[in-house]
C-alpha positions as CSV (number, residue, x, y, z in Angstrom):
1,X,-36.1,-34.1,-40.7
2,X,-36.6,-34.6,-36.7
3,X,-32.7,-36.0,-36.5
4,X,-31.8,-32.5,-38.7
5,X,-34.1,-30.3,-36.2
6,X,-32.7,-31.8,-33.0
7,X,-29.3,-31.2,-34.0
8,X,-30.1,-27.6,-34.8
9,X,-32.1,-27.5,-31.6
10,X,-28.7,-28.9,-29.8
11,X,-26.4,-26.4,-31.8
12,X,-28.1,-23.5,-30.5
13,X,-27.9,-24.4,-26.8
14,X,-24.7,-22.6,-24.8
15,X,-21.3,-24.6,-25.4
16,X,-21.8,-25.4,-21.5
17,X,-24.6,-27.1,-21.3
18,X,-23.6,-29.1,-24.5
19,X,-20.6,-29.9,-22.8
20,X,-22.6,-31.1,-19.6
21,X,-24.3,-33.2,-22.3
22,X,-21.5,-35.2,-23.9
23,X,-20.0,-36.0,-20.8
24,X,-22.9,-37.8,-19.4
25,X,-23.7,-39.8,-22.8
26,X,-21.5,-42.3,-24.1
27,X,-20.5,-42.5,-28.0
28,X,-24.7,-43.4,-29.6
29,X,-26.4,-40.2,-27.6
30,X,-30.1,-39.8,-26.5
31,X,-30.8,-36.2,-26.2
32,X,-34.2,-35.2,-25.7
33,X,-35.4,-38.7,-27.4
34,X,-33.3,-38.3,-30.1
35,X,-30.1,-40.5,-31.1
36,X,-27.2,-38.3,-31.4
37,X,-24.4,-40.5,-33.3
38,X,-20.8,-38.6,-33.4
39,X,-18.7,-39.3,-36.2
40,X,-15.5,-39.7,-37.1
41,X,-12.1,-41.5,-35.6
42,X,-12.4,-42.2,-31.8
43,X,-9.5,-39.5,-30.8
44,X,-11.7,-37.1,-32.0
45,X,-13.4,-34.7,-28.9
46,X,-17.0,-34.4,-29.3
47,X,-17.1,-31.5,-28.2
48,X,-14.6,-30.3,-31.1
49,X,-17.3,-32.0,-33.4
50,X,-20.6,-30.3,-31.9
51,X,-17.9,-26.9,-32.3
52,X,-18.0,-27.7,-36.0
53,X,-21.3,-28.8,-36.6
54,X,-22.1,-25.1,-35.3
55,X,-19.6,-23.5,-37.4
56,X,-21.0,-25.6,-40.1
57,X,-24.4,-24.4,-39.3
58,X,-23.3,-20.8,-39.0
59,X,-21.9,-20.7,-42.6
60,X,-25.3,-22.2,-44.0
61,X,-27.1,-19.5,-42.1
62,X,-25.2,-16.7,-43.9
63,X,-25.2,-18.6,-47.4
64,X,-28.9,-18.1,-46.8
65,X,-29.1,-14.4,-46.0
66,X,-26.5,-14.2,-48.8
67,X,-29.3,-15.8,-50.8
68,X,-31.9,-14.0,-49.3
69,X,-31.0,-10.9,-50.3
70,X,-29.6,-11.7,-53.9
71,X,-33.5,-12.8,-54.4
72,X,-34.8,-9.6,-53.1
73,X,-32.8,-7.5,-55.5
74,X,-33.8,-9.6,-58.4
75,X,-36.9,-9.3,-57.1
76,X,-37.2,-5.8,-56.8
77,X,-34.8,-5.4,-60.7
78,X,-38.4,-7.2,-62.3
79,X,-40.2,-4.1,-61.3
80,X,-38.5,-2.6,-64.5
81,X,-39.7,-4.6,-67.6
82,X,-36.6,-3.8,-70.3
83,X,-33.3,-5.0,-69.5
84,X,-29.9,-6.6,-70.1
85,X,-27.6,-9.0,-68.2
86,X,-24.2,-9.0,-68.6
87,X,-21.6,-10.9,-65.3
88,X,-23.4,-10.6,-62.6
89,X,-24.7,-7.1,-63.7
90,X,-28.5,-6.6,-64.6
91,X,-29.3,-3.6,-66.3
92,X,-33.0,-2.5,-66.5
93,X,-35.4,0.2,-67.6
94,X,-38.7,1.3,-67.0
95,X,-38.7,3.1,-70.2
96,X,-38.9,6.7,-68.7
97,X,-36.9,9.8,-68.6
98,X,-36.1,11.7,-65.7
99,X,-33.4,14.4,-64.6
100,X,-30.2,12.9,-62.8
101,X,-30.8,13.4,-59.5
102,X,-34.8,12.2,-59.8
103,X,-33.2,9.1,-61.8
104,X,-30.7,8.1,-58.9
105,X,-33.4,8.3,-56.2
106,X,-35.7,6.1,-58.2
107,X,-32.6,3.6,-59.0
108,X,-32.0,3.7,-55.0
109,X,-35.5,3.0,-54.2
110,X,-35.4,0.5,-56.2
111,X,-32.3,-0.9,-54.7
112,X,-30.1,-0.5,-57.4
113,X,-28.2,3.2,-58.7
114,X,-27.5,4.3,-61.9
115,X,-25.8,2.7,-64.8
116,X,-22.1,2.5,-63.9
117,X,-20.2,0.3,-67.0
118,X,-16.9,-0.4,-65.9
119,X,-15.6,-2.3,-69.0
120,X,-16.3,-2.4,-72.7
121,X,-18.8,-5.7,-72.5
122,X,-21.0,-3.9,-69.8
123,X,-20.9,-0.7,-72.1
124,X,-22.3,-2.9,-75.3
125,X,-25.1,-4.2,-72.8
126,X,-26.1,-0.8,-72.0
127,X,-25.7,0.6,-76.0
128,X,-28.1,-2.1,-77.0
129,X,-30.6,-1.4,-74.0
130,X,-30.6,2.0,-75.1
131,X,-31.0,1.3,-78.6
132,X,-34.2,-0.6,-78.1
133,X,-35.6,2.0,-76.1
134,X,-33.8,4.7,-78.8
135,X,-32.9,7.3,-75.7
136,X,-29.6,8.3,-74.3
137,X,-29.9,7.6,-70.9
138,X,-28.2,9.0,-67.6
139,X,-25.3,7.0,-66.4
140,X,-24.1,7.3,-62.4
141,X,-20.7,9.2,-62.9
142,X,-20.1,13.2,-62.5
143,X,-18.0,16.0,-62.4
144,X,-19.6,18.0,-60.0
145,X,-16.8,17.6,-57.1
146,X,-14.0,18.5,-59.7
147,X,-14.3,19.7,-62.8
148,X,-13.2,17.6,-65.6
149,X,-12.6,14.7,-63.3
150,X,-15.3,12.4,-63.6
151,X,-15.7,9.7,-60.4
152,X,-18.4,7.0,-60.0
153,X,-20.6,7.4,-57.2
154,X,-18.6,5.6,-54.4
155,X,-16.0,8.6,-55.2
156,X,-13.7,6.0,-57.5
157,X,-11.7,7.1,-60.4
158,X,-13.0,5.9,-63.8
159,X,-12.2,2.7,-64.9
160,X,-13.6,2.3,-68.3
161,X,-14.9,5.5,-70.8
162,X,-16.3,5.6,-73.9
163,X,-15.8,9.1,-74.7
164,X,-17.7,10.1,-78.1
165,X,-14.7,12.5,-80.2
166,X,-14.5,16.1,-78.3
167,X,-16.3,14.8,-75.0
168,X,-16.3,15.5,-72.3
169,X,-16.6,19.5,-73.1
170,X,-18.7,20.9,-70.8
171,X,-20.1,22.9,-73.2
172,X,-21.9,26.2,-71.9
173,X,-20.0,25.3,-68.5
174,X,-23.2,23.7,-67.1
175,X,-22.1,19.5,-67.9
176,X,-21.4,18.0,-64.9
177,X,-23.3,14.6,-65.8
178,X,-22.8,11.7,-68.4
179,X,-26.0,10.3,-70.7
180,X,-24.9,6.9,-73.1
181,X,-25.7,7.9,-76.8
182,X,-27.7,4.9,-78.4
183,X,-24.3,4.5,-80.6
184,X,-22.4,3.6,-76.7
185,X,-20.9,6.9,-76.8
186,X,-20.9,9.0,-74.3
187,X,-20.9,13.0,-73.7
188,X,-21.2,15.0,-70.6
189,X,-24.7,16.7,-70.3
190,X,-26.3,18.7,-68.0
191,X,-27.9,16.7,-65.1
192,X,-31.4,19.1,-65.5
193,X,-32.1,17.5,-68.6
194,X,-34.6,14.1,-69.0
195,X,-32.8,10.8,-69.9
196,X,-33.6,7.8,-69.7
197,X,-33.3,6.1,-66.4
198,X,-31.5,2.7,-66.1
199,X,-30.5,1.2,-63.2
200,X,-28.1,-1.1,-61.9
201,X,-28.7,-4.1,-59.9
């Protein structure tokens, strides 16, 4: 544990001073009490090697916060108590209903959004979450930029739909939002209305 500190202690000091270092010690180091033993073939520079030790070091350091933050957001999904896994998708419920808009900002809140499936296997994860809960719920995608052409949040294209027969039909001209039937179907609804709200994480 000391040998793995001191290194870490030596990787963070400017290339400069590490270079004043390993030209004053020969091959087995001391460096503030510490043995500092550089492997591999004699050609090797050390100072190439304390280079990739720090590059090493750098690439653990983002693997953490990589880490990091995947925990938080399974952290913060377990505030919902219903849900479904499906890749590396989680979709969960609280078991409430809400309109569209006051359903994305809980989902964002939460640090997730809105249901988006973008293939059939995501859409049967979502059908049986529904089921249990036996409410359509609000997925992420509209129509309100263009009429008719429905786009997921980031302003994509669909990918996957699962259109129930005569949907989308904006019926009444006021259905600019899409709710999952518990069959997987979907239909275009107005975003006013209370669905369920399932987020994405």
């Amino acid at each position: 544990m000391l040998l793995l500190l001191s290194v870490l202690i030596l990787l963070t000091q400017p290339l400069g001073y590490l270079e004043e270092e390993v030209k004053t010690c020969s091959q087995n180091t001391v460096i503030n009490g510490c043995t500092l033993v550089m492997c591999g073939s004699v050609k090797n520079d050390p100072i190439e090697g304390i280079i990739s030790l720090r590059q090493q070091v750098e690439a653990l350091q983002r693997q953490v916060q990589y880490l990091q933050a995947t925990f938080t957001q399974y952290k913060k999904a377990e505030l919902f108590p219903n849900g479904r896994g499906i890749g590396e998708k989680i979709f969960k419920t609280g078991g409430f209903e809400n309109s569209f808009k006051d359903a994305q900002k809980v989902c964002e809140q939460a640090g997730g959004q809105l249901a988006s499936p973008r293939s059939a296997a995501e859409n049967a994860a979502l059908r049986e979450l529904v089921s249990t809960q036996n409410k359509s719920a609000f997925l992420s995608m509209t129509d309100i930029k263009t009429e008719g052409k429905f786009i997921y949040p980031t302003g994509e294209p669909l990918v996957y739909s699962n259109w129930q027969r005569g949907e989308p039909n904006n019926h009444g001209g006021e259905e600019n939002c899409v709710e999952i039937f518990t069959s997987g179907k979907w239909n275009d609804q107005n975003c006013n209305k209370q669905r369920l709200v399932v987020c994405e994480f």
